[in-house]
C-alpha positions as a Markdown table, in Angstrom:
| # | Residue | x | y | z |
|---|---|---|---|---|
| 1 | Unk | 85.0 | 11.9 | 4.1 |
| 2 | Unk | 86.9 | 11.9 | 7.6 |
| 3 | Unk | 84.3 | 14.5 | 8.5 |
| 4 | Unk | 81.0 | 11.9 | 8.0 |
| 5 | Unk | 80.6 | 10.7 | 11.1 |
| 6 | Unk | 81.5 | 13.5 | 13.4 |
| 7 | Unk | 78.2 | 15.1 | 11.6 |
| 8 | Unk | 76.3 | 12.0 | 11.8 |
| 9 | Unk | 77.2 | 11.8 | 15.3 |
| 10 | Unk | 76.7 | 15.7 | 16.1 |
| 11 | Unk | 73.1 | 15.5 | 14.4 |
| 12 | Unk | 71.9 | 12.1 | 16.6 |
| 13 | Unk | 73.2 | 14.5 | 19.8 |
| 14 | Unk | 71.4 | 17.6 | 18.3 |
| 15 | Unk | 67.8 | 15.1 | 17.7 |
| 16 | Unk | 68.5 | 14.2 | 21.1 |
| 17 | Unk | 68.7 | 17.7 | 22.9 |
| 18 | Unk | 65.4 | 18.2 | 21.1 |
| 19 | Unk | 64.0 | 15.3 | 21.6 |
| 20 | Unk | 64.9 | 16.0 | 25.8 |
| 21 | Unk | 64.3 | 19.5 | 25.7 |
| 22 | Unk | 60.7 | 18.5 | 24.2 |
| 23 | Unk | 60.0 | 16.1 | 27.2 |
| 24 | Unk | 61.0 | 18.7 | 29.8 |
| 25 | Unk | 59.0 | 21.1 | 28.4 |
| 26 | Unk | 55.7 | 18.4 | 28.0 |
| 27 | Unk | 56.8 | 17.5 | 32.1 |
| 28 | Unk | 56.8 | 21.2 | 32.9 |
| 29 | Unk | 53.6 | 21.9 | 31.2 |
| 30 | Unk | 50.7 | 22.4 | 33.6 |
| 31 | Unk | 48.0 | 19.7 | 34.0 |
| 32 | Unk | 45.4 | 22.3 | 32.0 |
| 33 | Unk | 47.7 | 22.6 | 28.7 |
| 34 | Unk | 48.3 | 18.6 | 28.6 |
| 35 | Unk | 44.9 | 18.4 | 28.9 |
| 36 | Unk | 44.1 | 21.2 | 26.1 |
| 37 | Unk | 46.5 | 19.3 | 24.0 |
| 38 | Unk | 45.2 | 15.6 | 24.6 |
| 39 | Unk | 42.0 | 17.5 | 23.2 |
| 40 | Unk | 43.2 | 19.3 | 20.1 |
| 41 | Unk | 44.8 | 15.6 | 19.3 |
| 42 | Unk | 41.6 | 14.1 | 19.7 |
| 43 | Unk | 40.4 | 16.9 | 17.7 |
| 44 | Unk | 42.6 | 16.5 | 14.9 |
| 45 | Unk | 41.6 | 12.4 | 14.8 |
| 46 | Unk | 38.3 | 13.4 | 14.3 |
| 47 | Unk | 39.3 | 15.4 | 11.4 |
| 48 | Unk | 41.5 | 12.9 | 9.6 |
| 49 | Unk | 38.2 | 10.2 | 10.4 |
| 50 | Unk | 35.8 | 13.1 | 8.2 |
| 51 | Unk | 38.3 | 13.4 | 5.9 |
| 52 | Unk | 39.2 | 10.0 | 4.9 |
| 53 | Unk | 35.5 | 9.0 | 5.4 |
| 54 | Unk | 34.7 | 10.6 | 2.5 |
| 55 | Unk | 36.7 | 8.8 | 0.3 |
| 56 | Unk | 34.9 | 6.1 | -2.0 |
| 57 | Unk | 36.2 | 2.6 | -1.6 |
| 58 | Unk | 33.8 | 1.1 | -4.3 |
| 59 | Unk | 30.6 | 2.1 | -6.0 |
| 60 | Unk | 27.9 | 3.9 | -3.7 |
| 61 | Unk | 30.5 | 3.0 | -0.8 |
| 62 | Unk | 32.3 | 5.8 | 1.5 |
| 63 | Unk | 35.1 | 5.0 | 3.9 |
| 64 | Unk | 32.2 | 6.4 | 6.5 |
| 65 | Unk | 29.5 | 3.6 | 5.0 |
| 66 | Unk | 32.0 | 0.9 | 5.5 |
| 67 | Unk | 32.8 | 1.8 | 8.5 |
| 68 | Unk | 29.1 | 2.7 | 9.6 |
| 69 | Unk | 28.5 | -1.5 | 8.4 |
| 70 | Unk | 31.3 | -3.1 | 9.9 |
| 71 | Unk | 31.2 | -1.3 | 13.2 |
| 72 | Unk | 34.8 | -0.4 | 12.7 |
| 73 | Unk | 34.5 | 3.0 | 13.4 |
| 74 | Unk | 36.1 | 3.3 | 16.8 |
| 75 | Unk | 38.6 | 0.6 | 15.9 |
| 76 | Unk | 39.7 | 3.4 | 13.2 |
| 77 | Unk | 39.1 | 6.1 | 14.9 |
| 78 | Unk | 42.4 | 4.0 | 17.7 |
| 79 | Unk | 44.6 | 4.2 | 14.5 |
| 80 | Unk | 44.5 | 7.8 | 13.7 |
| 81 | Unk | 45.3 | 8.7 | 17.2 |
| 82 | Unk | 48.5 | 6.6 | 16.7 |
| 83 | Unk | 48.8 | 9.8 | 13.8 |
| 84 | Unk | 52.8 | 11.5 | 13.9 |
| 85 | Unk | 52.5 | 14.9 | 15.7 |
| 86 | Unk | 54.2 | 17.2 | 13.6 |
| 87 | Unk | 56.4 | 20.0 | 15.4 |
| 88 | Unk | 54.7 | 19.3 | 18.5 |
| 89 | Unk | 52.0 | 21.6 | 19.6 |
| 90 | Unk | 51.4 | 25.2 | 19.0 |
| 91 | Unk | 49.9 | 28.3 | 21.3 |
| 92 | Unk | 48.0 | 30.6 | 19.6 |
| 93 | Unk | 47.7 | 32.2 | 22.6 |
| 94 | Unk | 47.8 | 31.4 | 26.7 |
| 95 | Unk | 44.8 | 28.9 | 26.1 |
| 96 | Unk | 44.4 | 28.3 | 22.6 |
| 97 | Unk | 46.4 | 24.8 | 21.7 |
| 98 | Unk | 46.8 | 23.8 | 18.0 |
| 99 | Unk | 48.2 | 20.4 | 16.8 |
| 100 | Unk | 48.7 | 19.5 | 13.1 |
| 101 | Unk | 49.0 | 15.2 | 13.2 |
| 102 | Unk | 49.8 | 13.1 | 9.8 |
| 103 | Unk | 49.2 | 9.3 | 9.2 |
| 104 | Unk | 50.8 | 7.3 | 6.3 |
| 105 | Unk | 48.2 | 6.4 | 3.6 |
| 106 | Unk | 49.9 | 2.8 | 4.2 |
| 107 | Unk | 48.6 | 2.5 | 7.9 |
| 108 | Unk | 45.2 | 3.9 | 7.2 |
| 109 | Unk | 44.6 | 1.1 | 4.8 |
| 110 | Unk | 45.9 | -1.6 | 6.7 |
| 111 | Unk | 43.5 | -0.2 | 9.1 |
| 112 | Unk | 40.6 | -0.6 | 6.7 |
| 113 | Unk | 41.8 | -4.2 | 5.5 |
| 114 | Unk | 41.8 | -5.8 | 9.2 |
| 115 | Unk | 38.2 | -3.9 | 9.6 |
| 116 | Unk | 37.1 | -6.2 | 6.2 |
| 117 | Unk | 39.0 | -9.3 | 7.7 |
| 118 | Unk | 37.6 | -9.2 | 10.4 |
| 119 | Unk | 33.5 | -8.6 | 10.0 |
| 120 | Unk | 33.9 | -10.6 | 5.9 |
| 121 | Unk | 29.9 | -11.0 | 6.6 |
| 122 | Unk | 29.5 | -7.1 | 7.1 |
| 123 | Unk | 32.1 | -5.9 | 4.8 |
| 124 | Unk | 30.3 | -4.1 | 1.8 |
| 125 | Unk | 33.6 | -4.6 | 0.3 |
| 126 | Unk | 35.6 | -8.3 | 0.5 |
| 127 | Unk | 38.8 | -8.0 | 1.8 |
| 128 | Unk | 40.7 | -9.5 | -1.6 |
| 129 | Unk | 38.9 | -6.5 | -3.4 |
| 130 | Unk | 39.2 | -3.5 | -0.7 |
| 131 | Unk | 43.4 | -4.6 | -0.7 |
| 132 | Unk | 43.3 | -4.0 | -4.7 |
| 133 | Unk | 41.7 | -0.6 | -4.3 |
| 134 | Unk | 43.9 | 0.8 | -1.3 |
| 135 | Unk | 47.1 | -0.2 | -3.1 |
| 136 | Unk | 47.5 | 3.3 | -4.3 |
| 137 | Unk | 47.2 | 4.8 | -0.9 |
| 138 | Unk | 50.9 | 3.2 | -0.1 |
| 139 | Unk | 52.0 | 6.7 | -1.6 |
| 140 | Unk | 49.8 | 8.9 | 0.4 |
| 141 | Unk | 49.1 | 10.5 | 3.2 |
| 142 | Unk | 46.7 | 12.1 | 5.4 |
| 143 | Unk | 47.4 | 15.2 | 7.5 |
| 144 | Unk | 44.8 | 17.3 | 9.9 |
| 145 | Unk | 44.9 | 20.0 | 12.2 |
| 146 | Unk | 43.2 | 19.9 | 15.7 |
| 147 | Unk | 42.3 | 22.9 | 18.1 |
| 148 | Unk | 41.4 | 23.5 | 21.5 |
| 149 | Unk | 40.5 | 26.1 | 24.0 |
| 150 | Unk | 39.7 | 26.3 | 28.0 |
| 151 | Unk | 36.1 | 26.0 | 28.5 |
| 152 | Unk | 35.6 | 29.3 | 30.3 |
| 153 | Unk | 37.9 | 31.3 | 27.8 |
| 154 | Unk | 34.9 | 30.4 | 24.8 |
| 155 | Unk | 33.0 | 33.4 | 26.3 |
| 156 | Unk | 35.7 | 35.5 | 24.8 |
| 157 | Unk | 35.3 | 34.2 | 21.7 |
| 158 | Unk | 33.4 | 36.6 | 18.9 |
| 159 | Unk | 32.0 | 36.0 | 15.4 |
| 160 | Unk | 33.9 | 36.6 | 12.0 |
| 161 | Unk | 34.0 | 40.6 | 11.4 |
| 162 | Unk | 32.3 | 39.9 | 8.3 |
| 163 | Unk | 28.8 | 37.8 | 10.3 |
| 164 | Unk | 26.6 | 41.0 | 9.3 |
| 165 | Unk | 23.7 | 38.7 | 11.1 |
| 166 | Unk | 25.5 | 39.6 | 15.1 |
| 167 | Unk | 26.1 | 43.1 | 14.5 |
| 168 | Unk | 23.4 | 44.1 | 16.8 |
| 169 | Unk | 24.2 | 41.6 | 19.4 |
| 170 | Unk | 25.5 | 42.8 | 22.9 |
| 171 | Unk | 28.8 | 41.1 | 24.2 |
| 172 | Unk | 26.5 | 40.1 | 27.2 |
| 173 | Unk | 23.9 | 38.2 | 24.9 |
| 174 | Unk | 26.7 | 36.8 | 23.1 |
| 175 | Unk | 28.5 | 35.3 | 25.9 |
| 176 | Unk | 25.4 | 34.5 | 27.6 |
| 177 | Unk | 24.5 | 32.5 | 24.2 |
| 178 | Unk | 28.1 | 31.1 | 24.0 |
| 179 | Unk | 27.6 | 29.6 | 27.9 |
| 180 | Unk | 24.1 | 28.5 | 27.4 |
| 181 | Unk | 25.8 | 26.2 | 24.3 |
| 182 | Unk | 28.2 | 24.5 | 26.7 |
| 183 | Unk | 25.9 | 23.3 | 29.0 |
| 184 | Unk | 23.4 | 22.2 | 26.3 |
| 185 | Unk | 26.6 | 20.1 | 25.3 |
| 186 | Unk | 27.0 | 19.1 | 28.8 |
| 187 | Unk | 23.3 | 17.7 | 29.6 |
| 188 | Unk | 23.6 | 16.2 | 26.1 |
| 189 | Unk | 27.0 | 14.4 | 26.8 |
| 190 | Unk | 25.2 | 13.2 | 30.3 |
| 191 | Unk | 21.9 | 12.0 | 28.2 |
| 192 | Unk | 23.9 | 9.8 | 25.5 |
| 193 | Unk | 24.9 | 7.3 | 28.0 |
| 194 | Unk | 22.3 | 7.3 | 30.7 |
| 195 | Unk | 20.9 | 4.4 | 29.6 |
| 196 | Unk | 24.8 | 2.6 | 29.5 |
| 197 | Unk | 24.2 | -0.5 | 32.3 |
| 198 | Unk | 27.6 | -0.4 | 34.4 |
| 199 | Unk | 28.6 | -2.9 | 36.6 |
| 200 | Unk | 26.3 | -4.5 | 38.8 |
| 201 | Unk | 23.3 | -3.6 | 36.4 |
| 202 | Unk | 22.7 | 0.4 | 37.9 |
| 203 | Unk | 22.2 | 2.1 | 34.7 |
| 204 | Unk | 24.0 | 5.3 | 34.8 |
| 205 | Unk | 21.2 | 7.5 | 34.7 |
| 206 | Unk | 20.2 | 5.9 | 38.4 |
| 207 | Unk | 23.2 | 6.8 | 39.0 |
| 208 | Unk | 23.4 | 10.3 | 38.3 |
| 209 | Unk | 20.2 | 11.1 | 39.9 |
| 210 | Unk | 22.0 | 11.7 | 43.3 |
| 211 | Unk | 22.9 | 15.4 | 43.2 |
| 212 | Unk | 26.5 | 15.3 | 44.5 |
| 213 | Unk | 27.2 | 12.3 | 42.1 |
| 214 | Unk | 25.6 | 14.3 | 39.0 |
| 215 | Unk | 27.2 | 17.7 | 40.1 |
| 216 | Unk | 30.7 | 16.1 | 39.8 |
| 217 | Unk | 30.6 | 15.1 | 36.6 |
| 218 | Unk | 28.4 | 18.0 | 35.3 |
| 219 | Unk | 31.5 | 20.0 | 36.8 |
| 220 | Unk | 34.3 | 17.6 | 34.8 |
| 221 | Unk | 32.3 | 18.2 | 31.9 |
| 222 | Unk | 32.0 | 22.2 | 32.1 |
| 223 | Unk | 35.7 | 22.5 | 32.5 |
| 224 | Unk | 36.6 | 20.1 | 29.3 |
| 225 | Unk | 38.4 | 21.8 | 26.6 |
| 226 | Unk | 36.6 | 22.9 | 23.7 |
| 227 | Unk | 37.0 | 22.1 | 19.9 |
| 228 | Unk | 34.8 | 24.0 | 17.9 |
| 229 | Unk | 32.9 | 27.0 | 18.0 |
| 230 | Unk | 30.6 | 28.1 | 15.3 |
| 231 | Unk | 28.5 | 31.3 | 15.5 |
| 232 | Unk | 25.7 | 30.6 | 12.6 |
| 233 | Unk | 23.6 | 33.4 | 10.9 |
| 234 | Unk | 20.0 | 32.5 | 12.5 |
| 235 | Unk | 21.9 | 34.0 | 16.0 |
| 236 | Unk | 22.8 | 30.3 | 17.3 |
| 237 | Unk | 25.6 | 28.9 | 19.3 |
| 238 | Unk | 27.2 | 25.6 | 18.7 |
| 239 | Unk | 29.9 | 24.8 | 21.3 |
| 240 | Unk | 31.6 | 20.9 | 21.1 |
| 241 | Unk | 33.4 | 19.8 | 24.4 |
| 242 | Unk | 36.3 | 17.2 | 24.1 |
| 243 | Unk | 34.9 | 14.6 | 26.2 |
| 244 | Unk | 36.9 | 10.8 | 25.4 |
| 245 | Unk | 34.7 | 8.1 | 26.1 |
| 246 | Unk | 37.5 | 6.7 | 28.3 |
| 247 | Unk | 37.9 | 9.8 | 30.7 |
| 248 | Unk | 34.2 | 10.8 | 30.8 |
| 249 | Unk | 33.4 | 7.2 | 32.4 |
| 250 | Unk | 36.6 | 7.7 | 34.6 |
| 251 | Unk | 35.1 | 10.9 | 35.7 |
| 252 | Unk | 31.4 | 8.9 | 36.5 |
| 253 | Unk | 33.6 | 6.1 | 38.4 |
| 254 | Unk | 35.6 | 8.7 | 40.3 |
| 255 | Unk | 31.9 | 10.5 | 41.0 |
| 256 | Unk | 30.3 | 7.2 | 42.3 |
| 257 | Unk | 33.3 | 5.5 | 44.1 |
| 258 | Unk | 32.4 | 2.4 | 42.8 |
| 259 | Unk | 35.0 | -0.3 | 42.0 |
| 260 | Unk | 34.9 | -3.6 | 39.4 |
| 261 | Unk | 36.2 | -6.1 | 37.9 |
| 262 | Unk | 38.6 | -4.3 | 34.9 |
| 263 | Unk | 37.4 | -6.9 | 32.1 |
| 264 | Unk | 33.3 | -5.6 | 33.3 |
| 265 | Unk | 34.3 | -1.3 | 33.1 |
| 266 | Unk | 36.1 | -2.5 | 29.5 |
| 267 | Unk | 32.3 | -3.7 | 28.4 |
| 268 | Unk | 30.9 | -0.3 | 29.7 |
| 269 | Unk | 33.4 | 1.5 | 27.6 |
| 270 | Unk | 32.3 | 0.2 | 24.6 |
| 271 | Unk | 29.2 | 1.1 | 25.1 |
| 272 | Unk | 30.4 | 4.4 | 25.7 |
| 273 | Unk | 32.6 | 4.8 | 22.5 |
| 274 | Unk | 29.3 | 4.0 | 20.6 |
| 275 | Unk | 27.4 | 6.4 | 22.6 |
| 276 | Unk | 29.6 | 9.4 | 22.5 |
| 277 | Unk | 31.0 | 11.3 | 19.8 |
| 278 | Unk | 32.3 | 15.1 | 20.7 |
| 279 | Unk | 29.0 | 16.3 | 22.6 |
| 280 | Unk | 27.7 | 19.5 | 20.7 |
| 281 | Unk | 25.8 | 22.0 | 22.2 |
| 282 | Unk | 23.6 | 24.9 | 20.8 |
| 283 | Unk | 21.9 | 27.8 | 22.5 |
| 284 | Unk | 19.6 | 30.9 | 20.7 |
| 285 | Unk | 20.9 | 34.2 | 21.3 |
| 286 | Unk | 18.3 | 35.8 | 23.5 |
| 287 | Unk | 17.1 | 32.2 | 24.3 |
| 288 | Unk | 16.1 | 33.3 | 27.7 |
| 289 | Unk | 11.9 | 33.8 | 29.0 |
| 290 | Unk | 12.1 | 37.1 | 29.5 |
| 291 | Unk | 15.1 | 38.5 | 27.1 |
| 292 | Unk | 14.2 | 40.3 | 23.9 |
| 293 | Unk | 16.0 | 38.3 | 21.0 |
| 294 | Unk | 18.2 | 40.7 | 18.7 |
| 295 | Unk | 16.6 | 41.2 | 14.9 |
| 296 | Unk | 19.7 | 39.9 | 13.0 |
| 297 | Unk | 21.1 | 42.6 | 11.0 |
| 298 | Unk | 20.5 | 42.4 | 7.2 |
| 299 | Unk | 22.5 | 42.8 | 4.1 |
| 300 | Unk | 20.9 | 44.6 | 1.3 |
| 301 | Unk | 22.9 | 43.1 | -1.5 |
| 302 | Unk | 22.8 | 39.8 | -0.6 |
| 303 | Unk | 25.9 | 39.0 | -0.8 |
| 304 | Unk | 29.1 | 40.3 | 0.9 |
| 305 | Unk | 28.5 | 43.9 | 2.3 |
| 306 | Unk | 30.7 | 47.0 | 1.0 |
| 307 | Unk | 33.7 | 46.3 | 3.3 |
| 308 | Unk | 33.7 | 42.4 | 2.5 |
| 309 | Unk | 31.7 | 41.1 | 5.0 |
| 310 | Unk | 29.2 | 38.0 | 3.8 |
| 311 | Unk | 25.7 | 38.7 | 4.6 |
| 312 | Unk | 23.3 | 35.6 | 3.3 |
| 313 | Unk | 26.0 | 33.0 | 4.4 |
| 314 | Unk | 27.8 | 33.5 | 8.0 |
| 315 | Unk | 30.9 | 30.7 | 7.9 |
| 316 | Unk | 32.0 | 29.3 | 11.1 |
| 317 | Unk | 34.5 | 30.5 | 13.3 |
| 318 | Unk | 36.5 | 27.7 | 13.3 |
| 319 | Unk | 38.0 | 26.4 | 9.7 |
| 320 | Unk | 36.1 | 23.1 | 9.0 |
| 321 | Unk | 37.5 | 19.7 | 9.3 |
| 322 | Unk | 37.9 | 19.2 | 5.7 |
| 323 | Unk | 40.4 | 22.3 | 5.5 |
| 324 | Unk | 43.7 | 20.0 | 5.4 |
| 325 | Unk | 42.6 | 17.7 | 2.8 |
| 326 | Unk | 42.6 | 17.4 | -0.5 |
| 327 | Unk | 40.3 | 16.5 | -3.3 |
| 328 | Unk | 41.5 | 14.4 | -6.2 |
| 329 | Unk | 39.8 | 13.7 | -9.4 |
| 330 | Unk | 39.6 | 12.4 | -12.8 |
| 331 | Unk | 38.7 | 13.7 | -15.7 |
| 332 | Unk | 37.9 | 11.6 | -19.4 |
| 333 | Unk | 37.4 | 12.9 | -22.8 |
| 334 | Unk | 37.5 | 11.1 | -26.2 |
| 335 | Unk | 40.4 | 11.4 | -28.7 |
| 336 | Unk | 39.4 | 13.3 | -31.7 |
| 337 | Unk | 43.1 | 14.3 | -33.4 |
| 338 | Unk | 44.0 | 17.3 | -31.5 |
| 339 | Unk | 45.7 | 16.3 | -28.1 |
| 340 | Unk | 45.7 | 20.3 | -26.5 |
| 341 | Unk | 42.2 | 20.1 | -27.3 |
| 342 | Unk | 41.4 | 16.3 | -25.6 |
| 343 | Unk | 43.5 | 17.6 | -22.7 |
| 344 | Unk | 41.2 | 20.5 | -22.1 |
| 345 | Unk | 38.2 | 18.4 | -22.8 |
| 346 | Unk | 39.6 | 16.6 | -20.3 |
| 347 | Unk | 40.6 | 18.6 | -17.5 |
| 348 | Unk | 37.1 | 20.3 | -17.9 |
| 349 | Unk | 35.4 | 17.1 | -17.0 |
| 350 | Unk | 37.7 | 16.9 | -14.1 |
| 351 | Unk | 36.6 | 20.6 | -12.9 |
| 352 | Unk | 33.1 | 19.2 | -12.9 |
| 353 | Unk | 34.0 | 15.9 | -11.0 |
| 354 | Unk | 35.9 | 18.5 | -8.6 |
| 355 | Unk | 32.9 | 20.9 | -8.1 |
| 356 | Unk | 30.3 | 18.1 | -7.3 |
| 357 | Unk | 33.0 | 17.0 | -4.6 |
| 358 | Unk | 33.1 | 20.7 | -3.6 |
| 359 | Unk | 29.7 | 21.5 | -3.4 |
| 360 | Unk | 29.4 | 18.2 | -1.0 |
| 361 | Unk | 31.8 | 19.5 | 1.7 |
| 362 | Unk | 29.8 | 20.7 | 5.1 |
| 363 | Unk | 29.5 | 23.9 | 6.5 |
| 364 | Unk | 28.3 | 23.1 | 9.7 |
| 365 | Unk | 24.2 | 23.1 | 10.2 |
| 366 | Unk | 23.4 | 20.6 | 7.4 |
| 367 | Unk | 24.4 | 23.3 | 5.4 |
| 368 | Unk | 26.6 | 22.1 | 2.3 |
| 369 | Unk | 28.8 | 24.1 | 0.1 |
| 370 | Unk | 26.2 | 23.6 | -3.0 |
| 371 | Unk | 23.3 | 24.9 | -0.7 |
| 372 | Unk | 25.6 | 27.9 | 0.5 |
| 373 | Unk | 26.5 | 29.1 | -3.3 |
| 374 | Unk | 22.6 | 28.8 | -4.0 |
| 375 | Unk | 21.9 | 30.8 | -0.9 |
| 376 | Unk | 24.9 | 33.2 | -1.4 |
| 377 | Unk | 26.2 | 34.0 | -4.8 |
| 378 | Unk | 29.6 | 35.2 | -3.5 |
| 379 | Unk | 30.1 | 31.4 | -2.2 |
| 380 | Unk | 29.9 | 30.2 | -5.8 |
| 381 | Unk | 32.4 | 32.8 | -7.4 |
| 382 | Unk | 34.9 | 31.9 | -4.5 |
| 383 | Unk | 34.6 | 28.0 | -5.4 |
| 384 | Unk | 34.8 | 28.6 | -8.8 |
| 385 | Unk | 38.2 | 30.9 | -8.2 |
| 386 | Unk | 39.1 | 27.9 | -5.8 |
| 387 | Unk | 38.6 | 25.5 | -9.2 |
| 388 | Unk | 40.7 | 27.9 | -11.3 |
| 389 | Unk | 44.1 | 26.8 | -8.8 |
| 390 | Unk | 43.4 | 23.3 | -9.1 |
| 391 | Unk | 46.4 | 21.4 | -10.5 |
| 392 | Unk | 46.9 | 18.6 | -13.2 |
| 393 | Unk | 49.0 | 16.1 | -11.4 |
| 394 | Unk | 48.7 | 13.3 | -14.6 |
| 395 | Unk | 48.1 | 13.4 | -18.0 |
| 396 | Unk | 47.0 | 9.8 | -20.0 |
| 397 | Unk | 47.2 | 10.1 | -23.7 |
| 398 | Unk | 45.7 | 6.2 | -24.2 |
| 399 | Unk | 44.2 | 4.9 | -27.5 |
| 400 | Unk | 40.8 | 6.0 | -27.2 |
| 401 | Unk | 40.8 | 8.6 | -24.3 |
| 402 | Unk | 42.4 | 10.9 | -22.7 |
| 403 | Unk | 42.7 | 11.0 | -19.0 |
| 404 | Unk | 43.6 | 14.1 | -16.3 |
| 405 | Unk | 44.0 | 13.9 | -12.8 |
| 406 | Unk | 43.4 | 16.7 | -11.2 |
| 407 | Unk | 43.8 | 18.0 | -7.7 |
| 408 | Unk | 42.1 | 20.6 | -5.2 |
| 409 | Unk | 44.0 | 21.5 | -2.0 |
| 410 | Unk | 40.9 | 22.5 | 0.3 |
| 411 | Unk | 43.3 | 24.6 | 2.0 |
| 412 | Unk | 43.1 | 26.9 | -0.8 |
| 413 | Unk | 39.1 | 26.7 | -0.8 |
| 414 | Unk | 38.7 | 28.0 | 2.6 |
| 415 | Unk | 41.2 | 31.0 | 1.9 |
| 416 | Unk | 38.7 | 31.8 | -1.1 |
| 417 | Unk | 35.9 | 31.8 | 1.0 |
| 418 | Unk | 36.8 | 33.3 | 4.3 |
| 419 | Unk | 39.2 | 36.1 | 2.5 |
| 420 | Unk | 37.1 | 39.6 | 1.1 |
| 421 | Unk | 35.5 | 39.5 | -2.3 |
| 422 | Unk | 37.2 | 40.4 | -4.8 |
């Protein structure tokens, strides 16, 4: 017992060599991989958001509806960047920054329940009742990943091995694709907020119509990070930028020179958080005047070619947001005697509940799950392999039902999906 608290004190010395040895190495980082991480964080807050917006809070209402009604969604969006970062982050390779964050289901529902206290007249949901609801979330919580790149290292970048549609697309045509995409998502970042009055009344449009002014920020924006990169089966580009409200109008007040009043640039920031949301860009292979436009290459069967690439459905590059959740659901069937067979009953109903969830999930493009397994049979047999692994968590023998809770890590969805037929 003599030895207790020579460990304790050798492990608060140990947490505090790492906890050193991790601020030297974020101090001798270089300004680009702060920067690339700053952006898989922000990343990896927009993922938790999609996630946790797609829970339902009460009948016909979403996390993403009530916050869509209250105006709550940047106020939320504060609280998931506050999210733990969890083994700080992680090089893929010289430019490629990952980030995995997690956030207490406790904190993301005190989040919800100041939104409801706050707006009571646009709540869909009263406070007293959403507080009822999100007492369960005390034992959850919420985990994402985030990713980010250097802007000019996207050109690199290449479709899945299994995209049968870009076989016949040069590595010129695809980077020149892959370029065209960022600065689509450049002019489109610029055109959310032109209209944004800053300080003094200039709108910033009028402002960015002197050359210098626009080619600065133009230039910030073409050297942001980048979050996502999808390469879609019609032979299009979509490239998002990381561009936070708050450092693209520091960039624009840095470009014009111009100085305020703090309390009047907070105002403009607003606007700006409203305005922008990750700019995303898109360009048409061979989108050029005078380029001939590659025939994309097609897949007899329909499905996934020989080697166990998909043909009718090309999934993006980049694992969707939705890859670190998890989908819970509950399943009810009558008693009738047997309790193996009301159990099954049971769990069967849950399946279903879990499929419709499944078939909701985005694939990028409007395209849903659901649409993609009409589309592509392969994407059907993978869900329904992904269904097989779903888990019972709870079992409820009650007087006249049965009830099963089951659960879906997503994680395991995507694996089905992206791995070769089988």
């Amino acid at each position: 017992m003599r030895l207790r608290p020579v460990l304790i004190l050798v492990l608060v010395l140990l947490a505090d060599l790492l906890a050193s040895g991790a601020a030297v190495a974020w101090a001798q980082s270089t300004p680009a991989q702060r920067e690339k991480v700053a952006a898989a964080n922000e990343a990896a807050a927009g993922a938790l958001c999609a996630s946790i917006g797609r829970i339902t809070l009460a009948k016909d209402v979403t996390v993403d509806q009530f916050l869509a009604r209250t105006g709550g969604t940047e106020q939320f969006m504060n609280t998931l960047r506050e999210a733990e970062l969890l083994g700080g982050p992680r090089w893929l390779d010289d430019q490629t920054c990952q980030v995995r964050v997690e956030i207490t289901g406790r904190r993301v529902a005190y989040a919800l329940l100041q939104i409801a206290a706050s707006n009571p007249k646009k709540s869909p949901v009263p406070a007293e009742a959403l507080a009822v609801r999100l007492g369960e979330w005390e034992r959850r919580t919420f985990s994402a990943t985030g990713s980010s790149t250097g802007a000019a290292e996207i050109e690199d970048l290449r479709p899945r091995e299994e995209a049968a549609a870009w076989r016949g697309v040069t590595d010129e045509q695809r980077r020149q694709a892959v370029a065209a995409a960022r600065q689509d998502a450049v002019r489109k970042a610029i055109q959310s907020v032109e209209t944004v009055k800053l300080p003094g009344g200039t709108a910033v449009g009028e402002v960015l119509a002197a050359p210098a002014v626009r080619e600065r920020v133009e230039a910030w924006l073409a050297t942001r990070p980048v979050t996502g990169v999808a390469f879609r089966d019609d032979l299009k580009v979509n490239v998002q930028l990381s561009a936070p409200p708050a450092q693209f109008l520091d960039a624009i007040r840095k470009a014009v020179g111009a100085d305020a009043d703090e309390q009047a640039w907070q105002a403009v920031l607003r606007e700006f958080e409203q305005r922008l949301n990750g700019p995303l860009g898109e360009a048409q292979v061979g989108g050029g005047p005078n380029e001939k436009r590659p025939a994309p290459v097609a897949n007899n069967n329909n499905a996934f070619p020989a080697q166990g690439g998909r043909g009718a459905v090309a999934l993006p590059v980049l694992p969707p947001a939705w890859t670190n959740d998890q989908l819970d659901a509950e399943g009810v069937a009558p008693r009738t005697g047997s309790k193996l067979k009301d159990a099954r009953a049971a769990e069967a109903d849950a399946r279903d509940k879990l499929s419709a969830q499944v078939g909701a999930l985005p694939l990028g493009d409007g395209l849903t799950i659901a649409a993609a397994a009409d589309r592509d049979p392969e994407v059907g047999r993978a869900v329904s392999r992904a269904l097989r692994g779903a888990r019972t968590s709870r079992v409820d023998y009650r007087p006249d039902d049965v009830g099963v809770r089951m659960g879906l890590n997503l994680r395991d969805l995507w694996q089905e999906l992206a791995g070769p037929a089988r």
